[in-house]
C-alpha positions in Angstrom: -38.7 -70.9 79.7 -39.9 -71.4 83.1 -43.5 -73.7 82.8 -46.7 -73.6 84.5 -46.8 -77.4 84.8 -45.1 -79.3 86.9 -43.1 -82.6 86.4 -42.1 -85.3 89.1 -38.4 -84.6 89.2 -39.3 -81.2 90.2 -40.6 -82.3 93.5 -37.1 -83.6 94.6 -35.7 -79.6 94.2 -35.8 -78.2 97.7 -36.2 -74.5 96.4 -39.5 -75.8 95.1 -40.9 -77.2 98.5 -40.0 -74.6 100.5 -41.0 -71.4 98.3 -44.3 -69.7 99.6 -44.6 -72.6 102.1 -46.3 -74.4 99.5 -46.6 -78.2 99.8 -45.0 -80.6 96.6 -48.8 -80.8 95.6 -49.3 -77.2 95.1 -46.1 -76.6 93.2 -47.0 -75.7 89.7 -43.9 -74.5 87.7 -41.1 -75.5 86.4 -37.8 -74.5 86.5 -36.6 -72.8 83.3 -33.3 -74.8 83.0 -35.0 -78.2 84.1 -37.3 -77.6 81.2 -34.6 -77.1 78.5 -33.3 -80.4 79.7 -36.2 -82.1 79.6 -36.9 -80.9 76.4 -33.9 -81.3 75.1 -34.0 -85.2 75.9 -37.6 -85.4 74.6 -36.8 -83.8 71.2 -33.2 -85.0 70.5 -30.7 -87.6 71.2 -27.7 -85.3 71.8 -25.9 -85.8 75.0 -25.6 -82.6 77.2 -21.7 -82.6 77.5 -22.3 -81.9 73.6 -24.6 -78.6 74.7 -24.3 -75.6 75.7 -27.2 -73.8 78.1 -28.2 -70.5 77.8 -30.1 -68.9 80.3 -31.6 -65.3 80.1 -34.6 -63.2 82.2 -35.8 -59.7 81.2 -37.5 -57.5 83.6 -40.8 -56.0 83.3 -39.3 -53.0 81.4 -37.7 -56.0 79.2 -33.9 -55.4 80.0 -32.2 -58.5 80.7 -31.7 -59.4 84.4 -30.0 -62.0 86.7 -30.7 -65.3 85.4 -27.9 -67.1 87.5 -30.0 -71.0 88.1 -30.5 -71.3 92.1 -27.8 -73.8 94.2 -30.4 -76.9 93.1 -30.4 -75.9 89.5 -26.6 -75.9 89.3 -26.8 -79.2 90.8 -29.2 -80.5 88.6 -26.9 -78.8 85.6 -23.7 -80.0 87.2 -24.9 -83.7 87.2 -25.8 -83.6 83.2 -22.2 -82.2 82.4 -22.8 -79.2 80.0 -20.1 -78.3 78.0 -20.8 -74.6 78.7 -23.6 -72.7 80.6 -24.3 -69.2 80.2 -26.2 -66.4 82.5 -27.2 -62.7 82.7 -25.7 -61.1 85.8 -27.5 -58.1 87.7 -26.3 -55.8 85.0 -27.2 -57.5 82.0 -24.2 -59.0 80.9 -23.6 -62.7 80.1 -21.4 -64.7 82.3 -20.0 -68.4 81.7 -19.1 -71.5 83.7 
């Protein structure tokens, strides 16, 4: 899930210092795949080429929606090698890398 607080390797994302022309400082959320990863290394010793990610959004009216992570996201997923990651496309249905 995407957070309300904010963590210091989210100040290196560039979608993060540019959106709302809001300055690093300001920033307070972070990104929902980000957090499974930090998480995920808090909680556990299993190495992410091990995991799969899943990644999902619902709308307001709670149908699920595009969840595909932003360019810095998949860079940040890219570099810790999951073995699979999953997300919903406009329509709702899941799509793998």
């Amino acid at each position: 899930m995407n957070c309300n607080k904010t963590h210091p390797i989210n100040l290196l994302n560039p979608k993060i210092s540019k959106q709302n022309g809001l300055n690093f400082s300001d920033q307070k959320q972070v990104c929902s795949e980000l957090n499974a990863i930090l998480k995920l290394k808090r909680l556990t010793n299993i190495q992410t080429d091990r995991c799969i990610l899943v990644n999902i959004r619902y709308d307001k009216n709670k149908k699920l929606t595009l969840s595909k992570p932003c360019s810095s996201c998949e860079n940040l997923l890219r570099y810790h090698n999951f073995k699979k990651i999953i997300w919903t496309n406009e329509s709702g249905e899941y799509v793998s890398v």
